[in-house]
TORFI-99409 format. One record per residue (C-alpha): x, y, z; residue number from 1. Coordinates in steps of 0.5 Angstrom, whole numbers, plus 500, padded with zeros to 3 digits. Layout:
BEGIN
REC east north up resi
REC X Y Z NUM
...
//
This chain:
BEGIN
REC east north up resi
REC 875 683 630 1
REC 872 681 638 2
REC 872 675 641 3
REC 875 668 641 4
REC 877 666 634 5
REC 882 662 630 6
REC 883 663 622 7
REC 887 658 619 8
REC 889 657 612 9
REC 893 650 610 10
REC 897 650 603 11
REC 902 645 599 12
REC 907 647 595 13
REC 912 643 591 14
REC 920 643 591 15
REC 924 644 584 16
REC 931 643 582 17
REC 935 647 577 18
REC 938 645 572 19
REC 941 652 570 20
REC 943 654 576 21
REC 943 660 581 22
REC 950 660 584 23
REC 952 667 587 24
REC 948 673 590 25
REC 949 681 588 26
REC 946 683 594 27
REC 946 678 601 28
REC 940 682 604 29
REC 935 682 598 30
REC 937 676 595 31
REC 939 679 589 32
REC 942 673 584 33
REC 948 674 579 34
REC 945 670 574 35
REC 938 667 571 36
REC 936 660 573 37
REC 931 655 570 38
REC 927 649 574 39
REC 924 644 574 40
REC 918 643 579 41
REC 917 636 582 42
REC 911 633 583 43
REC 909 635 591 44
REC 905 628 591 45
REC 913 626 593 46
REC 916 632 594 47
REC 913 638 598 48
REC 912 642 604 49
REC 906 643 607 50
REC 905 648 611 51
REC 898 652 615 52
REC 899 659 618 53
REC 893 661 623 54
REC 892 669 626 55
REC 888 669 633 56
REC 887 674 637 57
REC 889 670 643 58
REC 897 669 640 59
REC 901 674 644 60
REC 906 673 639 61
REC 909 670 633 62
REC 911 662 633 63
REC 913 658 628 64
REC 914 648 628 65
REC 918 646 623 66
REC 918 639 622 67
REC 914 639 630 68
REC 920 643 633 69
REC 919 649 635 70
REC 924 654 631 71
REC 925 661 632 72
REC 923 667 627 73
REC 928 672 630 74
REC 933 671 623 75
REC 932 675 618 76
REC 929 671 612 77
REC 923 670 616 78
REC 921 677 618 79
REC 923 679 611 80
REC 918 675 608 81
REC 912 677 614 82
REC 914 684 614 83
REC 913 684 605 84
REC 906 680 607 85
REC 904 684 611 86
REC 905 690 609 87
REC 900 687 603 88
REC 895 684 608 89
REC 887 686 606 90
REC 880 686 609 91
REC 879 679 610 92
REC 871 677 612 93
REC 869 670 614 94
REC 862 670 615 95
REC 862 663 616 96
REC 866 664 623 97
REC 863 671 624 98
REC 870 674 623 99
REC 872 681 620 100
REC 880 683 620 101
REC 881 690 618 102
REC 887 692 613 103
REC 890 696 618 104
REC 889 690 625 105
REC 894 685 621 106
REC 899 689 624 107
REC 897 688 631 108
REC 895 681 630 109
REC 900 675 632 110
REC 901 668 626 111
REC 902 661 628 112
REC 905 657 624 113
REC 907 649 622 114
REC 910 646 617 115
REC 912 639 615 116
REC 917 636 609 117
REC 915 630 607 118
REC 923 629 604 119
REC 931 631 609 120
REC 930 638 610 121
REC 937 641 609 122
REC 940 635 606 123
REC 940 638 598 124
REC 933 637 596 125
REC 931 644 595 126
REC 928 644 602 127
REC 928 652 604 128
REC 926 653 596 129
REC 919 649 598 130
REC 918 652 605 131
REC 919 659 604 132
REC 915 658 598 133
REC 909 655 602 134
REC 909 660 608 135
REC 909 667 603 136
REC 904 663 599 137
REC 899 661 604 138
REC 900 668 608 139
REC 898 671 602 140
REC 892 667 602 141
REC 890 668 610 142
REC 891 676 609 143
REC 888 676 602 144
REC 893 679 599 145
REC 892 680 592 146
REC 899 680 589 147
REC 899 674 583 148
REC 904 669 583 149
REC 910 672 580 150
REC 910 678 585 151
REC 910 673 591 152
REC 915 670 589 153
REC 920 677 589 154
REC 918 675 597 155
REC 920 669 596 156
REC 926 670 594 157
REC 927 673 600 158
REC 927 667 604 159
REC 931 664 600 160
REC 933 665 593 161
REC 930 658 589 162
REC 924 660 594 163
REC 921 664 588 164
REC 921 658 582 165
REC 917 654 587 166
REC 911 659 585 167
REC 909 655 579 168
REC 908 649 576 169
REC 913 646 570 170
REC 919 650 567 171
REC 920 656 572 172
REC 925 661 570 173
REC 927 666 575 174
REC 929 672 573 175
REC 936 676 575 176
REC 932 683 574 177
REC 936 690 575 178
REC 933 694 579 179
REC 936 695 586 180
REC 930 695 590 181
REC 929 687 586 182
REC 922 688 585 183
REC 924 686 578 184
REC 927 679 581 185
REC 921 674 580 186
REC 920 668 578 187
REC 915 666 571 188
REC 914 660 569 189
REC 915 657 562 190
REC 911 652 561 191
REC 907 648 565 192
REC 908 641 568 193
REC 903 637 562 194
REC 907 641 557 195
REC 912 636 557 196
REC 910 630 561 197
REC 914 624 558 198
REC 919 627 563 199
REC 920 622 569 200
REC 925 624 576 201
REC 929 619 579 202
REC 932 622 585 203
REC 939 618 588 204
REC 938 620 596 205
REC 946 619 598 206
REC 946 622 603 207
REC 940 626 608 208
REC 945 629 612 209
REC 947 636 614 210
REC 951 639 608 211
REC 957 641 611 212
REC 957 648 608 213
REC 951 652 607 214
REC 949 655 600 215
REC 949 662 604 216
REC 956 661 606 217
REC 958 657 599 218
REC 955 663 594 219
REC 957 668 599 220
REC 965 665 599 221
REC 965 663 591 222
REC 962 670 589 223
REC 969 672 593 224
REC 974 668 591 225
REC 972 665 584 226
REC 973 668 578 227
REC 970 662 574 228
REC 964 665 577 229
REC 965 671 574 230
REC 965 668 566 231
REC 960 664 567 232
REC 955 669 570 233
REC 958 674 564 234
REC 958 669 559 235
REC 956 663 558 236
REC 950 663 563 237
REC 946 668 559 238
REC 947 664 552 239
REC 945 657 556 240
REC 938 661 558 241
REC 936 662 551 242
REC 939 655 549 243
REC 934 652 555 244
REC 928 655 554 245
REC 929 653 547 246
REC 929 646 548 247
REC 924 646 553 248
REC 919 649 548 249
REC 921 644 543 250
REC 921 638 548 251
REC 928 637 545 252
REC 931 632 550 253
REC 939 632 547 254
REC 939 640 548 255
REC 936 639 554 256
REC 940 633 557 257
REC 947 636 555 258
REC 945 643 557 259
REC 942 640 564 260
REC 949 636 565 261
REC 954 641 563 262
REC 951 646 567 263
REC 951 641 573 264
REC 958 640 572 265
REC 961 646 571 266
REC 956 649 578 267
REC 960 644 581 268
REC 966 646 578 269
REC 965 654 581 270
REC 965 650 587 271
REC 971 647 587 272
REC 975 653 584 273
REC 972 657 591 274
REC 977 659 597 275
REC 977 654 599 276
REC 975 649 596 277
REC 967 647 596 278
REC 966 639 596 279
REC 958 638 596 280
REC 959 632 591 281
REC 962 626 593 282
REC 965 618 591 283
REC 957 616 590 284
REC 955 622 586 285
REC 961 622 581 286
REC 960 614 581 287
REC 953 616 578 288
REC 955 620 573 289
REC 959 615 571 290
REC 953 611 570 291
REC 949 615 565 292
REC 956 618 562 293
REC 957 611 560 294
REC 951 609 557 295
REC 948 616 554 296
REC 955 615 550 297
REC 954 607 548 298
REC 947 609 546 299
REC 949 615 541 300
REC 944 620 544 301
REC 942 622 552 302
REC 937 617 555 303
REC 939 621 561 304
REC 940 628 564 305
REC 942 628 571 306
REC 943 635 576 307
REC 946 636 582 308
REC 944 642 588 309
REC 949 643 594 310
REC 949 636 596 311
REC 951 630 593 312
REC 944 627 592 313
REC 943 626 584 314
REC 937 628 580 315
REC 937 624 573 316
REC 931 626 568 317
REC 929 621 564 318
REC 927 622 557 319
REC 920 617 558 320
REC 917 611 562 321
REC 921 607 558 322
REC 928 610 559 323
REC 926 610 567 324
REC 924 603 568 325
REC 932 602 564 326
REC 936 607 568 327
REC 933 604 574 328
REC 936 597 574 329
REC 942 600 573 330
REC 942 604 578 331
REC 939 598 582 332
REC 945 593 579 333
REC 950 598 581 334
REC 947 600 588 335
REC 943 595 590 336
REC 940 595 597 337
REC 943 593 604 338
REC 941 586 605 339
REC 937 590 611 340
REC 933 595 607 341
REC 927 593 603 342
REC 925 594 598 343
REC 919 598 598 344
REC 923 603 602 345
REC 928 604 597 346
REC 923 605 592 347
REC 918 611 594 348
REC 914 615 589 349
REC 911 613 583 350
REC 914 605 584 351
REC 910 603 578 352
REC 917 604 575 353
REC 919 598 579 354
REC 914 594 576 355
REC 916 597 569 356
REC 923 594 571 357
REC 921 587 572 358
REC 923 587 579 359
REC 919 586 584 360
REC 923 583 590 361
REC 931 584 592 362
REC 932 577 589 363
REC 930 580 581 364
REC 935 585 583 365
REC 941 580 586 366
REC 939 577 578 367
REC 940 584 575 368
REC 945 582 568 369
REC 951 588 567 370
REC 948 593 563 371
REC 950 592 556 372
REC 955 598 556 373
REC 960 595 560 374
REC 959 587 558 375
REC 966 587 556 376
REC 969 591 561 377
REC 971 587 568 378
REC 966 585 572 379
REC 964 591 575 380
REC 964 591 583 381
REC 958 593 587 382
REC 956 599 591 383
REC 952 596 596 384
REC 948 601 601 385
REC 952 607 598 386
REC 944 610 597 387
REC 940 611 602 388
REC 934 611 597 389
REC 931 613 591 390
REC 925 617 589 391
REC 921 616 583 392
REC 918 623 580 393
REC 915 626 575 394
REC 915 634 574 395
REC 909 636 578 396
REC 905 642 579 397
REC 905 649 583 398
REC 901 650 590 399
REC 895 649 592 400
REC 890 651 598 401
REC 888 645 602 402
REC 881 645 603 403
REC 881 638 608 404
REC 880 641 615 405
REC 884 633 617 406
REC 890 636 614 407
REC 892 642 617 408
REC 897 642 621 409
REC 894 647 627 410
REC 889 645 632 411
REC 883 650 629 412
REC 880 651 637 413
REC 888 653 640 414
REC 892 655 633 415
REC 898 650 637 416
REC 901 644 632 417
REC 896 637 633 418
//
């Protein structure tokens, strides 16, 4: 193990959003949940973490960037998560460099590690899901860990709860488990993200600000004061789990939709009947829901399911291109951009749904007729500037190692962030 030497290993790993939700733990420390919960992974081409994790000789102690700020470690989350690794740690040999890392040094070894998120962390994209994912899964790799997926997630799950369904691609269950210890509290995945392609993510970012109450602090003073809770774990989350999965396997776009939306709404409900009150959703989110309720009844079947985390940002899932392309111009009609913003900043990810649409400049958006469902109502009024921006996305696959030395986050001769 002599001698000066960096070992680096760079991965990528997805965000998800839940569309039966996790609210609420049994236990703080192990992050035990109350409930099942299902999710979507969303494609990290839009939404991902990266993150490279680097052991040397030469560090003195543990660091961690995150977004180019250096953060501290000292939280629990995070030394649970590098206590699990490294307890799990093997032999590593890099012939290549010449290196040899006895099981029993990674004990005595120090890690640097950078991260970087393409999307607002902490604004409710799921942001810890798909960093604390990323950090276990490319330690993992560094300690040459021989745990699979699913067993990483329980370690995962430790840094935070929805970090364990960011193992897999696709659809994602996270199961409650039983066992005290939580070694049967773990992520498996449904199915994957070509099971069911058509499905195309349209994100409202409405706000990338700070939410004003945690999830921690949120579930921890639901669990508390809600007796909501209490049911909906009890008795209608189990029933929703079984139903889900179903639709997810028959590619059942009315079950899912009606599932997805019901359970946005009555998560948000558990929030409200918390003491006191949490308000994640605000004028904006409900204005949405209003948007696709309205059309999804003048159609007579769902076009599309929307689904909102601990923040007001909407996420719809449209059952096809087609349908995509249509939810967009409403969106568009309903919240077009400030008169500063343009218009390729208001779109990003795939913005061949732009194309689809038919608009190609602010001036086909100015030109956008009222949707049909509300022709015979009063002109409807605009809502200019209320999203901040939309991402366009498809469900997407789980993590990957990155072989391009040009895209780690660490210098490879210091192990310091670029």
């Amino acid at each position: 193990m002599a001698g000066k030497w960096v070992r680096m290993v760079t991965a990528q790993t997805p965000t998800n959003i839940a569309v039966i939700k996790y609210w609420g733990k049994r236990d703080e420390t192990l992050i035990l949940p109350v409930n099942d919960s299902i999710s979507v992974t969303l494609d990290p081409a839009h939404l991902c973490t990266t993150t490279t994790v680097a052991v040397s000789p030469s560090f003195d102690q543990d660091r961690m960037w995150l977004n180019g700020k250096e953060i501290s470690l000292a939280g629990g989350r995070f030394q649970s998560c590098l206590k699990e690794i490294r307890s799990r740690a093997c032999d590593v040999e890099d012939e290549e460099k010449g290196i040899k890392i006895a099981k029993k040094d990674w004990e005595n070894l120090h890690l640097h590690i950078a991260s970087y998120n393409n999307f607002p962390t902490a604004a409710g994209l799921a942001s810890s899901a798909a960093g604390f994912a990323c950090l276990v899964f490319a330690l993992a790799k560094l300690m040459n860990a021989k745990e699979d997926q699913s067993q990483l997630s329980a370690i995962a799950r430790q840094g935070s709860g929805s970090a364990c369904r960011s193992l897999y691609g696709g659809f994602v269950k996270w199961i409650m488990g039983k066992d005290e210890d939580g070694r049967d509290s773990l992520a498996v995945q449904l199915a994957d993200e070509k099971h069911w392609d058509d499905l195309v993510i349209i994100i409202a970012v409405v706000s990338s600000r700070q939410k004003e109450t945690s999830s921690t602090s949120g579930m921890r003073e639901t669990v508390e004061t809600s007796l909501l809770l209490k049911h909906r774990a009890k008795e209608v989350v189990p029933k929703r789990i079984v139903q889900m999965e179903e639709a997810i396997k028959n590619r059942d776009f009315a079950s899912f939709a009606q599932l997805t939306c019901s359970d946005s709404n009555q998560f948000h409900a558990v929030c409200l009947d918390t003491s006191p009150p949490i308000f994640y959703m605000n004028d904006t989110s409900h204005r949405i829901i209003s948007v696709v309720e309205k059309w999804n009844r003048s159609e007579g079947v769902p076009q599309v399911a929307y689904t909102f985390d601990a923040g007001p940002n909407a996420v719809m899932i449209a059952r096809d291109r087609k349908t995509a392309s249509l939810l967009l111009q409403r969106l568009l009609f309903h919240f077009p951009p400030n008169a500063e913003t343009d218009l390729n900043s208001y779109i990003i990810g795939d913005k061949s749904i732009l194309q689809d649409a038919g608009i190609q400049g602010k001036e086909d958006v100015d030109a956008l007729p009222p949707p049909s469902e509300i022709k015979d109502n009063i002109p409807s009024h605009k809502f200019r500037g209320d999203v901040s921006y939309f991402i366009c996305t498809r469900p997407g696959r789980g993590p990957v190692l990155l072989s391009d030395k040009s895209q780690a986050l660490l210098n490879p001769e210091t192990g310091l962030p670029k």
